[in-house]
Structure formats: C-alpha cells, structure tokens
C-alpha positions in Angstrom: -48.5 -14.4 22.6 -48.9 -11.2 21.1 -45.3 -10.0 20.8 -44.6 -13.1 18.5 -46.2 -11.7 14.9 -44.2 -8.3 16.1 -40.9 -10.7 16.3 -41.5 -12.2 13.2 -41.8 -9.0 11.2 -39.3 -7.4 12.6 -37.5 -10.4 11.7 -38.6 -10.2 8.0 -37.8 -6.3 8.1 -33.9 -7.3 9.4 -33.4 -8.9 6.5 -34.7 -7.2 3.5 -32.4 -4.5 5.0 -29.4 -6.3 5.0 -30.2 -7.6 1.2 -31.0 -4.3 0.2 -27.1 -2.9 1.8 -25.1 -5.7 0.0 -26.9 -6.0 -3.9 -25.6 -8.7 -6.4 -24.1 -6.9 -9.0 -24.4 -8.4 -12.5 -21.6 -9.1 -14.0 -19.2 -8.6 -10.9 -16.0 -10.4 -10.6 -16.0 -13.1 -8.5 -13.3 -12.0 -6.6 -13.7 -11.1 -3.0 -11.4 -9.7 -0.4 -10.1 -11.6 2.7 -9.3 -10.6 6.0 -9.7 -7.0 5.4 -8.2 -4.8 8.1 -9.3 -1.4 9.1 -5.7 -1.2 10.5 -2.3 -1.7 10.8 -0.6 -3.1 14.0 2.6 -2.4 13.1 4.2 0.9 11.7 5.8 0.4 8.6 7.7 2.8 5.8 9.1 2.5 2.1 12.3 4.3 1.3 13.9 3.9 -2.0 16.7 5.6 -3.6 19.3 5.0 -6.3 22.2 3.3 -5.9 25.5 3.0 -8.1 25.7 -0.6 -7.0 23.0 -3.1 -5.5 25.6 -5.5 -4.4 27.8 -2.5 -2.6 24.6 -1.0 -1.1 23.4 -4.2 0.0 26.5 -5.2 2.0 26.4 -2.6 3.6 22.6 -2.5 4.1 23.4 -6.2 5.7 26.2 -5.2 8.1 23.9 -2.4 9.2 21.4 -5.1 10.5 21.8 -4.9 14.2 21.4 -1.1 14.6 17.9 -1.3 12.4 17.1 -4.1 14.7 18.2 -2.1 17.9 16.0 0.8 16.7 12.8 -1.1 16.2 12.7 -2.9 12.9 10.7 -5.8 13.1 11.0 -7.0 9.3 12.4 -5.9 6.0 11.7 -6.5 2.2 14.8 -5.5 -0.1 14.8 -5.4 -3.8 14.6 -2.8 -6.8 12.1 -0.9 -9.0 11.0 -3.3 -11.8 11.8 -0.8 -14.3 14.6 0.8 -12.8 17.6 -1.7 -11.5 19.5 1.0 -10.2 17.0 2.4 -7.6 16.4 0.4 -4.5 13.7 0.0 -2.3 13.5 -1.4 1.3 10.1 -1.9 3.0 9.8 -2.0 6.8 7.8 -2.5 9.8 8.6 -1.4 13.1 7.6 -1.4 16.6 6.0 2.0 16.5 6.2 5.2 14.4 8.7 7.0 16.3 11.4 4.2 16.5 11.0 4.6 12.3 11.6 8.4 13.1 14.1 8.2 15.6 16.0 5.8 13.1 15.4 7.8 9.9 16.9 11.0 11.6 20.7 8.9 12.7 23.5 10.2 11.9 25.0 6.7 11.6 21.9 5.6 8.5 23.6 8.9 6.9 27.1 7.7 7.1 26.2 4.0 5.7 24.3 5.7 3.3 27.5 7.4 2.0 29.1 4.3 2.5 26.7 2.0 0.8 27.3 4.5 -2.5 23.6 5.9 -2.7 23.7 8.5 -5.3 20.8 10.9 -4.7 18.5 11.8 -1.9 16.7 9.5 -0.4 12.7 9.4 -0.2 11.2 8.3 3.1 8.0 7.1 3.0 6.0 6.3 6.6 3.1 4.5 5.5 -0.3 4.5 7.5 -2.5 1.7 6.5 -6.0 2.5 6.7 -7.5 -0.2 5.4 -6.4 -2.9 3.6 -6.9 -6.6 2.6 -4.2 -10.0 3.0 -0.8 -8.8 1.8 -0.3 -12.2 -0.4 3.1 -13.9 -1.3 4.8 -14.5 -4.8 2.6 -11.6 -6.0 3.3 -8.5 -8.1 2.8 -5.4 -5.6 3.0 -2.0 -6.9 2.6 1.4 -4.8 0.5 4.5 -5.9 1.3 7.7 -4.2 0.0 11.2 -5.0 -1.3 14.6 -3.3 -5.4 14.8 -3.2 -7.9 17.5 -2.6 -9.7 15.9 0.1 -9.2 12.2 1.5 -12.7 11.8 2.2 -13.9 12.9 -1.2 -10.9 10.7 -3.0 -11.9 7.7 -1.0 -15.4 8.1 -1.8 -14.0 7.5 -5.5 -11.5 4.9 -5.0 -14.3 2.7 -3.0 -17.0 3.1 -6.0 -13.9 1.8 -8.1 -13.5 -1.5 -6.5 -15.5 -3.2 -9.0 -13.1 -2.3 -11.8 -10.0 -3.0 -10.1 -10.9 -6.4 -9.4 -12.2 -6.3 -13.2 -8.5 -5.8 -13.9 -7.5 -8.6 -11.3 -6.8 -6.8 -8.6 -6.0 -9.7 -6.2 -5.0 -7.1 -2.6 -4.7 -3.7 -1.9 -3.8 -1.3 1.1 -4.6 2.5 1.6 -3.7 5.2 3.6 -2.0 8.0 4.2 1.9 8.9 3.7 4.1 11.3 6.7 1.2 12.2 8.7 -0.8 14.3 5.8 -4.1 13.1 5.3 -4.2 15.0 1.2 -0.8 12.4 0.6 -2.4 9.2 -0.2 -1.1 5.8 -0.9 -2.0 2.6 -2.4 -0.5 -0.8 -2.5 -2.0 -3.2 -5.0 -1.3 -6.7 -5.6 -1.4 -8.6 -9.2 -0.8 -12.0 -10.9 1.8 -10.4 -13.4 3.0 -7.2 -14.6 0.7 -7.8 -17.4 -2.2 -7.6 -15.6 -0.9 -4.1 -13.8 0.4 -2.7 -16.7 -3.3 -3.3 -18.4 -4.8 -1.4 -15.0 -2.4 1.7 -14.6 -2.8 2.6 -18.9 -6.5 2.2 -18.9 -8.4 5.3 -19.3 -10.6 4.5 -16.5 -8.1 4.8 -13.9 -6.9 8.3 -15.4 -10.4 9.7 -15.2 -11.4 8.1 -11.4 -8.2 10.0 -10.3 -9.5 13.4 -12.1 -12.9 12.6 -10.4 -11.5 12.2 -7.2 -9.0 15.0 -7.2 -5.5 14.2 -7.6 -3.6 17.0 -7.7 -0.1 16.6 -10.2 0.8 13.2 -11.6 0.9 10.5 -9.1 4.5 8.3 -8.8 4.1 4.8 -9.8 6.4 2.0 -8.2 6.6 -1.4 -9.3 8.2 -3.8 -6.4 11.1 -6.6 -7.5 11.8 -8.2 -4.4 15.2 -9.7 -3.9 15.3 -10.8 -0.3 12.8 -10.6 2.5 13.4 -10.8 6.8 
C-alpha cells in the first residue's frame, strides 16, 4: 500500500520531535520529580505568628479543634520556625478557599488568639498551588515568599533554574501564588537537612536568578520545624 512509507515517516518524524523537546543534559542530576501536579485539590494556608508560650498557645490551639474542624479544616501541621522558637506556624488544608476565609475573619479565632498569648499580629497566608511535585515525609521544607514584577516572566526564570536546585538537592517543591495576587509568589521546597538548604538559599546563584526574574524587596525565608501533624 502506498500510505505505509508515509506512516513510517511520519513515524520517524514523531520521534526525533519528541527527542529533540526532552535533551539529555550533561552533567544533570539524576534527580527527577514524581507525581507532579499542576494543581491543588484542596485549599490550604500558612499563618505563623509569635507566641510568648508554645505550650500555652498550643492548648489552646488544641481545645479550639472542633470549631477549625466545623469550619472546614481538613488537616493541620503545627510547629515553629527553625530559627525562631518563639514564632509558630500552623499549615492547613481545607475544604475550599472561603471556609479558610470565613474562618480567618471569626471573631471567636481572635479571642483564642488573645487567649493562646500570641504577641504580635498575625500573618495569613492562603496558598494557591500551581504546580508542584510529592510533598515528602521526614523532610526539611522551607517556604519562599516575595512580591515579583510579572509571574509569567519570574516563572520563566524559576523553571530554567530547576537544574540547579536539584544541583543543590532539591528533593520537592510547590509554587504559586499567595491571597489571590498573582505578583505574590511562593515557593515550598523540600531538603535532606538544613545543610543542604542553608548551602542553596546563600549561594550567589539564587540571589542573581531572583534579580533576573524580578523580585521586588527582599523575599521572607521560613524554615519549617514540625511538632505535630493531623
């Protein structure tokens, strides 16, 4: 049949393509992400805050279980900033963005806040995941958060920089965006030890793909120690 040398090359075309989209790199890391996700299913949010006690704030942060429950939370990750044992964090999903919202805005969260001795204003945080791989257990996560000229432009420059951070042993990562502003971006990494972060975040590398990209001020870096997950 005459159609079946037409087959064949375009057979032969298909896949020179395909090797031409995904090139070996020399010298890559071996490291690949897993189960990468375009999205999130779930809405989920960081608040953290300082406290004058963790064991005050987290009584009350346990008796107040029921009413986070009754307004959507489906899980919760407790703990404090590595570097600052005063300051705690609690990350959340929840059945939708506006139980988060109607929850954040209670007057009873306000009053256990008071109660649970938090000393300064809180920061809320309603993460939208964009894109993201495997969040992994018994890792080292860390959160990068900052203002940017243009999301498209900044994740034109955070994609070209994938081979470095796995270079640096990046083992996950999540992005997105932070309130509903697409120029307040996040990202959630995920390490071996604080080591191997600590060696990422002080490299000049990462200080010149964030000029390139268009950070505006100087991004807040958080460094998770988890104390209790549910």
């Amino acid at each position: 049949m005459k159609t079946q040398p037409l087959s064949i090359l375009l057979l032969l075309f298909s896949t020179v393509l395909i090797a031409w989209k995904s090139p070996v790199l020399n010298g890559a890391s071996t490291i690949a992400f897993k189960n990468t996700t375009p999205t999130q299913t779930s809405a989920k949010s960081l608040i953290y805050h300082k406290v004058k006690d963790y064991d005050l704030w987290k009584k009350a942060f346990d008796e107040f279980q029921s009413v986070r429950e009754a307004n959507g939370e489906l899980s919760y990750e407790v703990g404090v900033l590595e570097d600052s044992p005063n300051i705690v964090y609690v990350l959340s999903t929840w059945k939708s963005k506006e139980h988060y919202t109607n929850y954040k805005e209670t007057f009873a969260l306000k009053d256990k806040m008071n109660e649970a001795g938090v000393s300064e204003v809180p920061t809320f945080l309603y993460l939208n995941q964009l894109e993201g791989s495997k969040y992994l257990d018994n890792k080292l996560t860390g959160i990068i958060y900052h203002e940017v000229e243009d999301y498209d432009k900044w994740k034109k420059v955070f994609d070209d920089f994938e081979r470095t951070r796995k270079n640096f042993k990046e083992v996950s990562y999540e992005v997105g965006t932070i309130n509903g502003d697409s120029k307040w971006v996040y990202v959630m990494n995920q390490w071996d030890s604080l080591e191997d972060y600590k060696n990422f975040i002080e490299d000049a590398k990462l200080a010149d793909a964030m000029s390139r990209a268009g950070v505006i001020d100087k991004p807040v870096f958080l460094v998770f120690d988890p104390k209790e997950k549910g």
